[in-house]
C-alpha positions in Angstrom: 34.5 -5.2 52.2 34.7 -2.1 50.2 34.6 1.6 51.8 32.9 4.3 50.5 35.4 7.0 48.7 32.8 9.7 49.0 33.6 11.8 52.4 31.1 12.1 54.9 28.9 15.7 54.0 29.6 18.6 55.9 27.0 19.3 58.9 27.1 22.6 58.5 26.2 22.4 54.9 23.5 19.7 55.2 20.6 20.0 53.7 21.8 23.0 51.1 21.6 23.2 47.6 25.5 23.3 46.2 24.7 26.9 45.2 23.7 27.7 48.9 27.0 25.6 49.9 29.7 27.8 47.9 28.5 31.3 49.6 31.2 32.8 51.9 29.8 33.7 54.8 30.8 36.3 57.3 32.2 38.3 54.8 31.1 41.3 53.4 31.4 41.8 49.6 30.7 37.7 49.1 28.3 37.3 46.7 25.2 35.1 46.7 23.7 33.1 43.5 20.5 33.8 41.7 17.9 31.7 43.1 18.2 33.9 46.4 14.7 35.7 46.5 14.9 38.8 48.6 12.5 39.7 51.8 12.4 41.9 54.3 14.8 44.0 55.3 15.3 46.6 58.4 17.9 48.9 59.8 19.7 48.1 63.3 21.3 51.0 64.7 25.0 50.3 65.9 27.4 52.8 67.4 29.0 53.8 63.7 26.1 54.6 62.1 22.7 52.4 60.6 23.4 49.0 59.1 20.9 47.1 57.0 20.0 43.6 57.8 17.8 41.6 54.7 16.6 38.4 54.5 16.8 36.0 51.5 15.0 32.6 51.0 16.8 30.0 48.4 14.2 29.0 45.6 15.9 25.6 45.4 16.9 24.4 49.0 15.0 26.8 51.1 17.5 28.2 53.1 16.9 31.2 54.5 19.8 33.8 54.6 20.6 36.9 56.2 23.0 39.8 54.4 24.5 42.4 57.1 25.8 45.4 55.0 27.9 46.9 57.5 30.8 48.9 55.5 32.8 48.9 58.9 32.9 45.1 59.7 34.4 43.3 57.2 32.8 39.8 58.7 29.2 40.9 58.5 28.1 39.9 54.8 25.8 36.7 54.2 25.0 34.4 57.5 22.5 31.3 57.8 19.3 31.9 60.0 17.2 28.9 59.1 16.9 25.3 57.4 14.1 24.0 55.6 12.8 20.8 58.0 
């Protein structure tokens, strides 16, 4: 019997374009890829100041994304908020 050489896909990844796979999330100055469309955005008041929150939508794989630009956390930066079903 043979076994498959290809390793199992990552769950966290699943269901992302490889574009959508290969952003760094949780950090700030990451960047994102072109087929990112950009939505709404709005400002969330934090202790240091306002930070702005905007949400993206991947042409490709539909996964929606969030971008935290908060200059004093270094981990805020691109996060995942939603999957295409």
């Amino acid at each position: 019997m043979s076994q498959d050489p290809t390793p199992p896909a990552d769950d966290k990844n699943a269901g992302m374009c490889e574009s959508c796979a290969g952003i760094q999330q949780n950090w700030r100055k990451a960047k994102g890829h072109p087929e990112l469309m950009q939505g709404t955005n709005r400002s969330v008041t934090h202790k240091h100041g306002q930070v702005t929150h905007t949400r993206y939508r991947c042409e490709r794989c539909g996964t929606l994304w969030e971008y935290e630009n908060n200059k004093v956390n270094r981990h805020a930066g691109w996060s995942v908020v939603g999957r295409p079903d």
